[in-house]
Legacy VTK file of the C-alpha trace (Angstrom):
# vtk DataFile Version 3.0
C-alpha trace
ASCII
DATASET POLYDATA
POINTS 134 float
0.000 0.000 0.000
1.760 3.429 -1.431
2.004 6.426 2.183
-0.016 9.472 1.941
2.024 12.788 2.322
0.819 14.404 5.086
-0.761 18.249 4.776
-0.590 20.381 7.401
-2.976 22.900 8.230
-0.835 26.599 9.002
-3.626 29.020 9.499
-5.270 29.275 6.111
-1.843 27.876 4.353
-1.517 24.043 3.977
2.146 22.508 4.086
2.937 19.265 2.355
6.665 18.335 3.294
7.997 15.707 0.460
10.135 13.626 2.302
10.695 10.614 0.026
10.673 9.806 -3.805
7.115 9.331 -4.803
5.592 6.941 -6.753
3.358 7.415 -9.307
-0.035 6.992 -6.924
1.757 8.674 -4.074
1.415 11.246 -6.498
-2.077 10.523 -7.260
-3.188 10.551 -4.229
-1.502 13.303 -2.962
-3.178 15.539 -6.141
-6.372 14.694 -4.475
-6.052 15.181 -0.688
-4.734 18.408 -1.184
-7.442 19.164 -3.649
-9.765 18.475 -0.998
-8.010 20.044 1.785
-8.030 23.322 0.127
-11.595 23.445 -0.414
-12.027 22.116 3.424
-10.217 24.501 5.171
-10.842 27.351 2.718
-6.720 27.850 2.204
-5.472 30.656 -0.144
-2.153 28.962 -0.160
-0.128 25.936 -0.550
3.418 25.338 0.215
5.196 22.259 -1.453
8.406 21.807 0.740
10.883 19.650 -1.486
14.134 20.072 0.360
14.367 16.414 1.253
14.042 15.762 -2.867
17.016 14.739 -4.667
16.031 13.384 -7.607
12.971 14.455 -10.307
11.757 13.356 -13.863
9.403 14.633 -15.566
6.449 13.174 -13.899
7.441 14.748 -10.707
7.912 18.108 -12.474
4.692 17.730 -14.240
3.048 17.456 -10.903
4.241 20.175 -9.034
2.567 22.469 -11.944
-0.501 20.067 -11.832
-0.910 20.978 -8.406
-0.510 25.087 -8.797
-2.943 24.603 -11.414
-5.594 22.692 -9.261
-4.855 25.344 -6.419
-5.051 27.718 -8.617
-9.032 27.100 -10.086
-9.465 26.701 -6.180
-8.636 29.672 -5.163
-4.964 29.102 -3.376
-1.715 30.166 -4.408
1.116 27.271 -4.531
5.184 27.788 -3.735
7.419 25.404 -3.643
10.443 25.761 -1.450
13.407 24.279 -0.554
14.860 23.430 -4.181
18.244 22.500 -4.201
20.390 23.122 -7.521
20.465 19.839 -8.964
16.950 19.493 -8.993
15.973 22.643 -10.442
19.075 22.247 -13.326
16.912 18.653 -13.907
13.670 20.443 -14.185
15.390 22.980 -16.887
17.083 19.940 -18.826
13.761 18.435 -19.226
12.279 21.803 -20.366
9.680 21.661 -17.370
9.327 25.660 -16.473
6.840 24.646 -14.131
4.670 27.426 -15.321
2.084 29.093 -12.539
4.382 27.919 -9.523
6.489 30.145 -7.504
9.063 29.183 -5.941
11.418 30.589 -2.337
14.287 29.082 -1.337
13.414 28.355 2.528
9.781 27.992 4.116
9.966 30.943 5.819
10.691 32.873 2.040
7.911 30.735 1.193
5.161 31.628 3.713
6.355 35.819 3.157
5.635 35.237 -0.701
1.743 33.632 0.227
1.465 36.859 2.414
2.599 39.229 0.260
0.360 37.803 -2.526
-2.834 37.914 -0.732
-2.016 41.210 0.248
-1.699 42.373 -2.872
-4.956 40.714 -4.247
-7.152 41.822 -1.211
-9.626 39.834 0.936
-12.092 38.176 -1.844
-15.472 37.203 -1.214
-15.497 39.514 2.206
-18.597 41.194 2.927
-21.791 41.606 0.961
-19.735 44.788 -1.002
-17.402 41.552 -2.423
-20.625 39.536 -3.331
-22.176 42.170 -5.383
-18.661 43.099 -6.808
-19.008 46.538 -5.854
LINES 1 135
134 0 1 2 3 4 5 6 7 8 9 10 11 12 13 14 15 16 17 18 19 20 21 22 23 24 25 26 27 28 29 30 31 32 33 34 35 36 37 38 39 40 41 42 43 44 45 46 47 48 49 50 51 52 53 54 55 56 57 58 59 60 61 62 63 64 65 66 67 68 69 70 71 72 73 74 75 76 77 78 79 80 81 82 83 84 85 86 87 88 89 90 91 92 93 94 95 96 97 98 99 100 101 102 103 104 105 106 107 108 109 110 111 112 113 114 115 116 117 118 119 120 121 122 123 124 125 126 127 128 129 130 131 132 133
C-alpha cells in the first residue's frame, strides 16, 4: 500500500513536506487530498516543501505544476520551497518551467511570498460589497 504525504494545516496555508521519492499513486493521491483540503479549510495557499528531494523526472515536475494549477481554479496560491540546484538544473534539462508555480528558497521565504500575494490581491469574497462586486 503506497504512504499518503501528510498536509498540514498553518492558518489558512496548507504545508505538504515531500520527504521521500514518490511513486506514481503517491502522487495521485496526494493531487487529491490536497485538492480536498483546500476546499475544506478554505486555504489561499499551498506550500510544497521539497528540500528532502534529490532526484525528479518529468512526472514529478509535471506534478508540481498540476498541483498550482488545481490550487489555482481553487482559489490558493502554490510555492514550492526548498529546491536545491540539482533538482531545479533537472527540471530545466527536461524543459519543465513549471509554469504558474512560484518558488522561495526556505519555508519561511515561502510563507512571506503567500502573504505578500494575498495582500496584494485583497480579501475576496469579504462582505456583501465583495458579493455584489461593488
Amino acid at each position: 500500500m503506497t504512504e499518503r504525504v501528510p498536509v498540514l494545516r498553518i492558518g489558512q496555508v496548507l504545508l505538504v513536506s515531500i520527504q521521500t521519492d514518490l511513486d506514481d499513486q503517491a502522487v495521485m493521491l496526494l493531487q487529491d487530498d490536497l485538492a480536498a483540503a483546500v476546499v475544506d479549510f478554505g486555504a489561499h495557499g499551498v506550500v510544497i516543501d521539497i528540500t528532502a528531494v534529490e532526484i525528479v523526472d518529468s512526472f514529478v515536475g509535471r506534478m508540481l505544476s498540476t498541483i498550482a494549477a488545481i490550487s489555482r481554479l481553487l482559489d490558493a496560491q502554490t510555492v514550492v520551497v526548498g529546491m536545491r540546484p540539482a533538482v531545479a538544473i533537472t527540471l530545466v534539462e527536461l524543459g519543465l518551467s513549471l509554469g504558474g508555480v512560484r518558488t522561495a528558497l526556505t519555508l519561511d521565504k515561502g510563507l512571506r511570498v503567500l502573504e505578500q500575494a494575498r495582500a496584494t490581491a485583497g480579501f475576496k469574497g469579504v462582505g456583501p460589497d465583495a458579493a455584489g462586486g461593488r
